[in-house]
C-alpha positions in Angstrom: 0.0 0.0 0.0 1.2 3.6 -0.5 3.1 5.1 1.9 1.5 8.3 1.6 -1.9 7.0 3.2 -0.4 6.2 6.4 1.5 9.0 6.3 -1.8 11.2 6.4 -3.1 8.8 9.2 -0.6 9.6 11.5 -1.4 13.5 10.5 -5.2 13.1 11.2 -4.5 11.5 14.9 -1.7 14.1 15.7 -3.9 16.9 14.7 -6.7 15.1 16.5 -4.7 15.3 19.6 -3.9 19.0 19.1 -7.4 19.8 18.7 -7.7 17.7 21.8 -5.2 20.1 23.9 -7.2 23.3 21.8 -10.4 22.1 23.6 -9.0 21.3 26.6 -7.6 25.0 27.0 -10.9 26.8 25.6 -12.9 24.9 28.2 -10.7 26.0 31.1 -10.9 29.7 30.0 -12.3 30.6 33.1 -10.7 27.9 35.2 -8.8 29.9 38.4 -5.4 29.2 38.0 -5.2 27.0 34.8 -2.2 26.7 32.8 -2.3 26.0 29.2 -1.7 23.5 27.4 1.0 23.7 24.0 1.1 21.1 21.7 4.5 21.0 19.0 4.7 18.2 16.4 7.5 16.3 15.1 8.5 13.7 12.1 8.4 10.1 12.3 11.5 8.1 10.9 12.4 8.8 7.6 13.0 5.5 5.0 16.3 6.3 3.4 16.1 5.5 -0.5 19.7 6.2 -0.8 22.3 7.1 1.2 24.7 10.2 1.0 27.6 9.5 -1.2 31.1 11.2 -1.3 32.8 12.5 -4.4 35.2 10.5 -6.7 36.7 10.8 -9.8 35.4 14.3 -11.7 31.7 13.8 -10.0 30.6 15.5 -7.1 29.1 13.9 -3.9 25.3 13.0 -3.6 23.0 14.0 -1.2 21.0 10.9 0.5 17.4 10.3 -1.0 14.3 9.9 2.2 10.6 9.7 2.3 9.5 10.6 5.6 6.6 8.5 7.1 4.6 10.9 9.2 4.4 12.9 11.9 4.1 12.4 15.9 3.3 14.3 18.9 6.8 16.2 19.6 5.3 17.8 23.5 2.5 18.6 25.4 3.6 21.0 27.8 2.0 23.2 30.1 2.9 27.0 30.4 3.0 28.5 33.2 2.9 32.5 32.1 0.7 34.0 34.9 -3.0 34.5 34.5 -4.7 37.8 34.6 -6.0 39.3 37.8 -9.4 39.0 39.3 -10.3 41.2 41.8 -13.1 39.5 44.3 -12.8 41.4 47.3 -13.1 38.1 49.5 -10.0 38.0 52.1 -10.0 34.7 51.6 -9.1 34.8 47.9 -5.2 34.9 47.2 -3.1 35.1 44.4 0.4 35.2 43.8 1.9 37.8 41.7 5.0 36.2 40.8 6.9 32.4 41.4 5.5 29.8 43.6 2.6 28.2 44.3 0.6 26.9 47.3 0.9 23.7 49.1 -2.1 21.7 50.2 -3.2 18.3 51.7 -5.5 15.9 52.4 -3.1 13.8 54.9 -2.8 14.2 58.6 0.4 14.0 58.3 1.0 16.4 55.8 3.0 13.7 53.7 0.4 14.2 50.2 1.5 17.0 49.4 -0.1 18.7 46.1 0.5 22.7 44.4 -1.6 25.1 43.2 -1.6 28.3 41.5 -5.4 28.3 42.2 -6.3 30.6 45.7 -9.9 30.5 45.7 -9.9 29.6 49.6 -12.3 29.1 52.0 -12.5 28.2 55.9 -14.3 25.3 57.3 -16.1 24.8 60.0 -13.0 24.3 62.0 -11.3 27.1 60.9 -8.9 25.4 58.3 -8.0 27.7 55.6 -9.0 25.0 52.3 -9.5 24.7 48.8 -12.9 24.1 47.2 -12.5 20.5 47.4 -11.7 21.0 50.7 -7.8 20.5 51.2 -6.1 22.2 53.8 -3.6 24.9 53.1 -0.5 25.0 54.4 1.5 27.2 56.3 3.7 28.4 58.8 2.3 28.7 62.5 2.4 31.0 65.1 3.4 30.9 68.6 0.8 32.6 71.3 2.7 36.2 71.2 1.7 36.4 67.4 5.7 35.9 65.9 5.7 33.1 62.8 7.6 30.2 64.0 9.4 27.3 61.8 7.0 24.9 62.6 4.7 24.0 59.3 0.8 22.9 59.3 -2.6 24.2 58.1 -3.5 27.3 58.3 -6.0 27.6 61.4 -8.4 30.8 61.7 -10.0 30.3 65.4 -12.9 32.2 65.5 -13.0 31.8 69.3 -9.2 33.1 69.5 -8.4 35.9 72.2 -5.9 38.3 72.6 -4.5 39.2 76.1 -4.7 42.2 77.6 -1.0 44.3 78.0 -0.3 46.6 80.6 0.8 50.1 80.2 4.2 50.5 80.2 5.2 54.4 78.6 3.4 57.1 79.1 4.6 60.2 77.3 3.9 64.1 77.8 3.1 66.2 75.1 2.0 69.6 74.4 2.5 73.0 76.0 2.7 74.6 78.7 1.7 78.4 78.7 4.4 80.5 81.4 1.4 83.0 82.5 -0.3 80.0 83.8 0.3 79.1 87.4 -1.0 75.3 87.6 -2.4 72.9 84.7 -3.9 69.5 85.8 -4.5 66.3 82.6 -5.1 63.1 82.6 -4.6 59.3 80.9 -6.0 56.4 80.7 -3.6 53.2 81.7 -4.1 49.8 81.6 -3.4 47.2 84.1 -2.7 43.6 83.5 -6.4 42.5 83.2 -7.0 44.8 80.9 -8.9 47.1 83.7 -8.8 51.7 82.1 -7.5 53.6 85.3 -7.3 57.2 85.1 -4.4 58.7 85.9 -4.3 62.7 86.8 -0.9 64.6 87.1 -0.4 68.0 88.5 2.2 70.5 86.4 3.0 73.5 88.8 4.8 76.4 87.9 8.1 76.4 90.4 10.1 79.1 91.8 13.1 79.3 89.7 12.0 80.7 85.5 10.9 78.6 83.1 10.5 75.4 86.0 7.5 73.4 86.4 7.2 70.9 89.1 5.3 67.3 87.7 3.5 65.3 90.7 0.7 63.0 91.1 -2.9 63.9 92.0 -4.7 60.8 91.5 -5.5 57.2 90.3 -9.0 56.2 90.1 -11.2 53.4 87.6 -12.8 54.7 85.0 -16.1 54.0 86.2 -15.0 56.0 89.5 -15.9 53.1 92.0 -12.3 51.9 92.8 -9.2 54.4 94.2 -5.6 54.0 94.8 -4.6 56.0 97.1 -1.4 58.2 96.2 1.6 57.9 98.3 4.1 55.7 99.9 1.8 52.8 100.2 -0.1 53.6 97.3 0.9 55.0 93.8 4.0 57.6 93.9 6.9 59.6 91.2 10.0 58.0 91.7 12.7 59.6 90.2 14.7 63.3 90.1 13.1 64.0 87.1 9.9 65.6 88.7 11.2 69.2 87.8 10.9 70.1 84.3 13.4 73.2 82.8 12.6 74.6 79.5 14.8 77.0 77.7 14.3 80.9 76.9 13.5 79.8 73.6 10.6 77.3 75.0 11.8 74.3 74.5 12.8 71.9 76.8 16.4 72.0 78.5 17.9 69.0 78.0 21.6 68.1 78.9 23.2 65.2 81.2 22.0 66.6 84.7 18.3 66.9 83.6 17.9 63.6 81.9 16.8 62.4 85.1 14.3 59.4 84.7 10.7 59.7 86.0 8.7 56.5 86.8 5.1 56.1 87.9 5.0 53.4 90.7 1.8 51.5 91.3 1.6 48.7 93.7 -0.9 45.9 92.7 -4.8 46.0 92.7 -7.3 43.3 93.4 -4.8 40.9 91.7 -3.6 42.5 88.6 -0.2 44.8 88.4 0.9 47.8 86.7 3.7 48.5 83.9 6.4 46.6 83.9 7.5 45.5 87.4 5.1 47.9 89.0 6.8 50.7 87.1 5.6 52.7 84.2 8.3 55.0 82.4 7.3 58.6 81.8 10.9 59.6 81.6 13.6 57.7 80.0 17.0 59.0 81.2 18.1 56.9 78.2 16.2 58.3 75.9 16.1 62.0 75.2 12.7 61.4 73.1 10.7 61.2 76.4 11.2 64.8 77.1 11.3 67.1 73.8 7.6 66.7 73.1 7.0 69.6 75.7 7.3 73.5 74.9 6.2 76.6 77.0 5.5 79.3 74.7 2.4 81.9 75.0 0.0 79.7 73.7 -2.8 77.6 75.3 -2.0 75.3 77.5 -2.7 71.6 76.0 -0.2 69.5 78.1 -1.1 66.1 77.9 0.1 62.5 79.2 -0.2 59.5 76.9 -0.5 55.9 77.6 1.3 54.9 74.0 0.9 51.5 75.1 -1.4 48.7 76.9 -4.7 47.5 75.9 -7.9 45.0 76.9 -8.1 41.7 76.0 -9.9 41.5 73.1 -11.6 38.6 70.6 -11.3 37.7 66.9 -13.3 39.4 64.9 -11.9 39.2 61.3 -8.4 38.7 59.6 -6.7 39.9 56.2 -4.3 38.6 54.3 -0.7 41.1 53.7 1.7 40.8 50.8 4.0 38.4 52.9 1.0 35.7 53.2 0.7 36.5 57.0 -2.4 35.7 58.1 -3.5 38.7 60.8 -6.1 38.4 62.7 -8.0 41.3 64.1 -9.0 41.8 67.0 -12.1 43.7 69.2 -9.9 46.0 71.0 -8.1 46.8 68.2 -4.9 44.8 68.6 -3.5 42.8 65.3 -1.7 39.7 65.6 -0.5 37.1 63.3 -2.2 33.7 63.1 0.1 32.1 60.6 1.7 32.4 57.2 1.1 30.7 54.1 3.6 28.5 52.8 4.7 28.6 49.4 7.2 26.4 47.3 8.9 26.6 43.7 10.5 24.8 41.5 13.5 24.6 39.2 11.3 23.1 35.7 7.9 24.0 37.2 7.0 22.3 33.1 7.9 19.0 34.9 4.7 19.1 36.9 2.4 16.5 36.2 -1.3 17.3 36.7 -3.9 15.9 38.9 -7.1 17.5 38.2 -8.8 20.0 40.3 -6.1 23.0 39.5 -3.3 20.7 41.3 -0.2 19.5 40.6 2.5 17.3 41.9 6.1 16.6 41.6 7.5 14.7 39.6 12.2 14.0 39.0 11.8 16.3 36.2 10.3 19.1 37.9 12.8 19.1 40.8 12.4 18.8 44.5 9.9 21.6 45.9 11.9 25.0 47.2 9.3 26.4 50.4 9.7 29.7 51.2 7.3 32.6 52.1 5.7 35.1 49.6 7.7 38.3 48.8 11.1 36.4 49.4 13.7 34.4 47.9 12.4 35.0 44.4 8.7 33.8 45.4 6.0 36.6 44.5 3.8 38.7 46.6 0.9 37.5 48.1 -2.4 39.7 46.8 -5.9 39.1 48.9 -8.9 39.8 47.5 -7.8 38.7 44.6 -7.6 35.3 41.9 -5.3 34.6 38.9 -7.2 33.8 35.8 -6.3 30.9 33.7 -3.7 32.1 31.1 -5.2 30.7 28.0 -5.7 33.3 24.9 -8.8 32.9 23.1 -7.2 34.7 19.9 -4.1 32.2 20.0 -6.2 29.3 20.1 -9.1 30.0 18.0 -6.6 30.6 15.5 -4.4 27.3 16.0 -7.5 25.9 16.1 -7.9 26.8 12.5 -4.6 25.6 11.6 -5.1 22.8 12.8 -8.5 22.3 11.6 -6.9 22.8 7.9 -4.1 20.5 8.9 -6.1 17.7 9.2 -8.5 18.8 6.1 -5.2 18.6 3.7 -4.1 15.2 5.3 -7.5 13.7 4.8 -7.7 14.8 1.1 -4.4 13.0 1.2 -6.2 9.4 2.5 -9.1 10.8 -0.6 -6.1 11.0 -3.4 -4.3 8.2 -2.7 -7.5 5.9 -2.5 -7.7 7.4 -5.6 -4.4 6.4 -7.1 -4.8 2.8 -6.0 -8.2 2.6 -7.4 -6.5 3.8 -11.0 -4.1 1.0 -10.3 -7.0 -2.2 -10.0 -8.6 -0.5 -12.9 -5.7 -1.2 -14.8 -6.2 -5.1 -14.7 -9.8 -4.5 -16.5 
């Protein structure tokens, strides 16, 4: 039979196959996280005729005479160009704007590992950050003071988590003081231990020498006014040298080795719960010159202030986003962030090696390398992006058009098949 027939055979099933891929990549147009397909063809064996010969004599050398017997499947490979980007709004939806790819599971152990480009997260009813088909994301976790530790697992969001409360340990004076004014009483809030507000008043008195005020401490009382602490030795009480503050002619404060004097507000404990750090709460640093130069005394109002810059109450989950690293922070009632955990992302050296596994994952495989983890926005993995999804990569232009290529590819070999059936059917007529 004529080699030309199978020839065109093998050209119908490889363009069959390519149309195959076409399909397969304009049905996943949508798809969150595909990657496309590419199909490239290659020649089968060629049937040498006769071989190349060398010259001799006065004749020239000959070139080698070979009918080719069709064409095969050369690779399928998948690309992974990144899709375009969805914006959803969800804080559960995530997508990586450069390498990597998330790992999920469905073992206990964490030993089924599987990779995804697709973020289209959710959280069960336990709290487990998963896909659709419910596989758990991984990550790193968290230790109880919020810092990302080494240890690796699924990402948990505890909807029952709380935050403790903190203590106020700094409180910082700002504002001025006007010198026509004799005395000038403010107040703060502080927090102990339990998270209980206290008010805190302090008395600024103008002192004998110029441009001297004299800090001391009126009172300490609960914000609801029902508990005291008395001030004093026994009580609450400045401790330090610090209590007289100088300012400059030019109204700024006077700062040089002998006034840098620290200041500390010393509470002893209340129904349980204690105050600062130690007992003591810093309102001037003799170690740091920052504590004092937020006062002036110039002939303006007089808006002197304390600040509690730190402490808080304990406080309870109440949502969590998603930040360019892939920390997951939780926030909290009282207004307090902490992190929760951070996704885990890994790479690889041919990420073309990949085999597929359905449902947007992949594995790998001793092509693709061994997986590189890491966190988003370092070692050459990208940044993480919630609230949004990457779209599947595929071009509807590319392929509707090697869809018609291919379409006339496998038109031309068929009329092939037509003409040779033709040929042999002149050859049987020939016996009539």
């Amino acid at each position: 039979m004529m080699r030309s027939m199978y020839s065109a055979v093998s050209g119908l099933r490889t363009h069959q196959t390519k149309m195959d891929v076409i399909g397969n990549n304009i049905a996943n147009v949508n798809t969150v996280g595909y990657k496309k397909g590419q199909m490239t063809f290659q020649e089968v064996f060629s049937q040498t005729v006769r071989g190349a010969g060398a010259a001799q004599g006065g004749k020239g050398g000959t070139n080698p005479q070979q009918i080719g017997l069709g064409v095969d499947a050369g690779s399928i490979n998948t690309i992974h160009t990144e899709g375009a980007s969805q914006r959803t709004d969800n804080p559960t939806d995530v997508m990586i704007d450069g390498e990597g790819f998330f790992v999920v599971t469905d073992d206990t152990n964490f030993e089924n590992r599987y990779y995804t480009r697709a973020g289209n997260f959710t959280v069960d009813g336990a709290g487990n950050l998963v896909t659709a088909d419910g596989y758990k994301v991984l990550g790193y976790r968290a230790n109880d003071n919020g810092e990302i530790t080494e240890t690796y697992g699924p990402i948990v969001i505890n909807r029952s988590e709380t935050i403790a409360a903190t203590p106020t340990k700094t409180i910082e004076l700002r504002g001025n003081l006007n010198p026509a004014s004799d005395k000038h009483t403010a107040d703060t809030i502080i927090k102990d231990s339990l998270g209980n507000s206290w008010v805190v008043e302090f008395e600024f008195e103008k002192g004998a020498k110029e441009n001297t005020w004299t800090m001391s401490l009126k009172s300490i009382q609960s914000q609801d006014g029902k508990l005291e602490i008395k001030v004093g030795e026994n009580g609450a009480k400045l401790e330090g040298e610090g209590t007289t503050i100088k300012f400059s002619e030019d109204g700024k404060i006077e700062i040089n080795e002998e006034d840098l004097k620290g200041v500390n507000l010393i509470i002893d404990n209340q129904n349980g719960a204690t105050f600062g750090q130690e007992g003591k709460i810093t309102i001037f640093d003799p170690n740091n010159s920052d504590s004092y130069n937020k006062m002036t005394q110039y002939a303006n109002d007089t808006d002197l202030k304390p600040h509690a810059i730190d402490g808080n109450s304990s406080g309870k989950l109440t949502g969590f986003a998603i930040d360019p690293s892939g920390t997951v922070n939780g926030i909290f009632s009282n207004g307090e962030n902490k992190a929760l955990g951070q996704l885990m992302l890994a790479k690889f050296d041919n990420p073309m090696g990949l085999e597929k596994m359905g449902s947007n994952f992949f594995i790998n495989t001793r092509n693709s390398g061994e997986p590189q983890y890491g966190t988003a926005g370092t070692s050459g993995f990208g940044a993480a992006k919630s609230g949004n999804l990457e779209m599947s990569n595929v071009d509807l232009s590319m392929e509707f058009t090697e869809m018609i290529t291919t379409q006339r590819g496998f038109q031309a070999n068929s009329r092939i098949i037509t003409t040779s059936d033709e040929m042999l059917q002149e050859l049987v007529n020939l016996k009539r």
